[in-house]
N, C-alpha and C positions, 0 to 999 in steps of 0.2 A: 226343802231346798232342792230346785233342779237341778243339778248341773249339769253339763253335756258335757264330754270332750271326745274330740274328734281328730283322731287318727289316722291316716289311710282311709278317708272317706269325705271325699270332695264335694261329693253329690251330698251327702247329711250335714255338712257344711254349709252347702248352698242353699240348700231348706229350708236350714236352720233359719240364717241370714234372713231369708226370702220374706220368713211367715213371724222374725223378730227384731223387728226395724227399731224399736225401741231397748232392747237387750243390750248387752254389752260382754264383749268380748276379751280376753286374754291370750296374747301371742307367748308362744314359749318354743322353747326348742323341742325339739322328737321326746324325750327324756326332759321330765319337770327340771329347768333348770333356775333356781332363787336369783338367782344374778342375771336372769332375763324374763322378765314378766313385763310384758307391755300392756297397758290395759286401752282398748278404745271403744267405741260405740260402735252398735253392730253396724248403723246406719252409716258408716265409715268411707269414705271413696278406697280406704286398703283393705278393706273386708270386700269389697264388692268387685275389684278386678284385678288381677293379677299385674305385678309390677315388677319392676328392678328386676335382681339376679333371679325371681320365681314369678316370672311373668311369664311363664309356659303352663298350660293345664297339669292339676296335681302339687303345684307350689305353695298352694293354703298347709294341705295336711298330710301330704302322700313323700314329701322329702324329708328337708331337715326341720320340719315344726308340724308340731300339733296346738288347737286352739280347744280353750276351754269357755266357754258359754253361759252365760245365764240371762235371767230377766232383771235383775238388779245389780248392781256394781256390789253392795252389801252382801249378796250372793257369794260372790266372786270373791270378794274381800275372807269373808269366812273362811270358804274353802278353803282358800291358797293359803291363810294363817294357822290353820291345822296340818296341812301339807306341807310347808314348808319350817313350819316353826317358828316363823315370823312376824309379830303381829302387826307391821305394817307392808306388806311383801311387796307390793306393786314397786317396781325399780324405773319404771318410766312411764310415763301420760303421753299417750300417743299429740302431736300438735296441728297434727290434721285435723283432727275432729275435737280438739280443744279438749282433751279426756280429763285435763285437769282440773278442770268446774266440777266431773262428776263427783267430789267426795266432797264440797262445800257445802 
């Protein structure tokens, strides 16, 4: 299992993104928080540019959120189900990128 997360690091963020267009991605707060786990596709239009209240450079991972990464959503799911103690964790499907198909 890969998993990335990225903290204070925009740039390994951006790379990430850049080089795994078919990955998918986990929004959360600074500190893992279970009661916010968004899950989307990395290929996302909110992975890929800064929006709303962190639509200033450093709003992915350098304020109040850190993004956790992988190459499969089952990835992802794993993880956060050990870290969280949860076995369904994901608390929202991003609907931009429709992230809700990912687990059908």
């Amino acid at each position: 299992m890969a998993i990335q997360v990225f903290q204070d690091d925009e740039l390994g963020f951006s790379n990430w993104i850049a080089t795994n267009q078919e990955g998918f991605v986990v929004n959360t707060r600074r500190v893992l928080d279970p009661s916010y786990l968004v899950l989307h596709a990395a290929n996302c239009a909110s992975m890929q540019s800064y929006r709303g209240l962190d639509k200033n450079p450093g709003g992915f991972t350098e304020r109040g959120y850190q993004k956790i990464c992988a190459a499969t959503a089952d990835e992802l799911l794993t993880y956060l189900s050990v870290e969280t103690g949860n076995k369904y964790p994901i608390t929202k499907y991003c609907s931009r990128c429709n992230a809700s198909s990912i687990e059908e």
